[in-house]
C-alpha positions in Angstrom: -8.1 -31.8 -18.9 -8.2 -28.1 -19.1 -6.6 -26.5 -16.8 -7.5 -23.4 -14.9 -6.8 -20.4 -12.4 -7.8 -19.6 -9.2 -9.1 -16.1 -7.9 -5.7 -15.4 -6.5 -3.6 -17.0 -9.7 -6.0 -14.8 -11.9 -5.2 -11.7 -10.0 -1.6 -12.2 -10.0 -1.2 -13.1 -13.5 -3.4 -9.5 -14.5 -1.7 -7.6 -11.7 -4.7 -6.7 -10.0 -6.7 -6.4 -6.6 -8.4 -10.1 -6.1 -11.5 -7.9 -5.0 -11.1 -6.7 -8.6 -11.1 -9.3 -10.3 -13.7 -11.0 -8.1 -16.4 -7.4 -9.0 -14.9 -8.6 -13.0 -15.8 -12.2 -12.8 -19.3 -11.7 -11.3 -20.3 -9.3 -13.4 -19.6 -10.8 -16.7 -21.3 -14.5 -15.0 -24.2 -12.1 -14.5 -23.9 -11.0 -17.8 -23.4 -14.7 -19.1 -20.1 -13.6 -21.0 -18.2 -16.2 -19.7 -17.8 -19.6 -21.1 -18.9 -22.6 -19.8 -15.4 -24.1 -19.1 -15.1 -21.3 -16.2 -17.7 -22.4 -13.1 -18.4 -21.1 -9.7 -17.9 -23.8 -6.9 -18.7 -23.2 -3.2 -19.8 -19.4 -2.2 -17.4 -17.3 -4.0 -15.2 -19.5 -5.4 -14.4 -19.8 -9.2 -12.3 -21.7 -11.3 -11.6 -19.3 -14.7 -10.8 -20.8 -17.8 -8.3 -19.8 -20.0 -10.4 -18.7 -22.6 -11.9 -16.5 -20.7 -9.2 -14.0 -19.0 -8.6 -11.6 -21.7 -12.6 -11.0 -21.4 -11.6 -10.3 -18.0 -8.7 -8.5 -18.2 -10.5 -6.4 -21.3 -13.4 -5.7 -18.5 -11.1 -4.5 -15.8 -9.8 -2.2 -18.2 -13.0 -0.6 -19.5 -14.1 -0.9 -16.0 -11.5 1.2 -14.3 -13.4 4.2 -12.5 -16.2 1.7 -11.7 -13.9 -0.4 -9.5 -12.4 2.8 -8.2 -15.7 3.6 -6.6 -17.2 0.1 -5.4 -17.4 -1.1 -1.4 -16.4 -4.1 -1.7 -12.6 -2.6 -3.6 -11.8 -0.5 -0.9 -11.8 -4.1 1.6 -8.3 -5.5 2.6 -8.3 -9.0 3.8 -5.7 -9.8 5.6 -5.7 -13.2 4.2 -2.3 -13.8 2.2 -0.3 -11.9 4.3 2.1 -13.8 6.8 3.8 -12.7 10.1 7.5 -14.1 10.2 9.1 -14.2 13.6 12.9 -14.4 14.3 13.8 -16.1 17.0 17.5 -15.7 18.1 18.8 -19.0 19.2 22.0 -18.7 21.8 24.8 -21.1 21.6 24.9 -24.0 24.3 27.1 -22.9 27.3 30.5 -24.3 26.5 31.3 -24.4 30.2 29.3 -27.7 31.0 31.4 -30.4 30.2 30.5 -33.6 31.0 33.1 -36.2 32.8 
């Protein structure tokens, strides 16, 4: 079974915005320069082969001042991001003893 990368796993491994490589992958589907072992499943989700990410990375590089300028690069989702609370915890009151 071959295996293969996720939007996110694809944008971390090329060091790029996910929105990035997401305007990379859709283009070169559109273009049909991907190979058939990478495949689109739900509404925007792909699953990229490994044969195929130096054609991606090779876009996003010829494709710089494109990206620069596209809508849909300038959007942040908040979606990865986490909150972390610290909570403080008191130790129990040593003056209740019980008999």
């Amino acid at each position: 079974m071959t295996t293969r990368f996720s939007m996110a796993e694809l944008a971390e491994m090329l060091h790029e915005n996910i929105e990035h490589v997401r305007i990379a992958v859709d283009s070169l589907a559109a273009a049909g320069q991907l190979t058939g072992e990478s495949f689109q499943f739900g509404h925007r989700n792909w699953r990229i082969a490994p044969s195929d990410v130096k054609n991606i990375a090779h876009w996003l590089v010829e494709n710089r001042e494109h990206l620069s300028q596209h809508p849909l690069a300038e959007k942040q989702s908040g979606r990865g991001q986490r909150r972390v609370v610290r909570k403080v915890i008191s130790a129990p009151n040593k003056s209740y003893q019980k008999d």
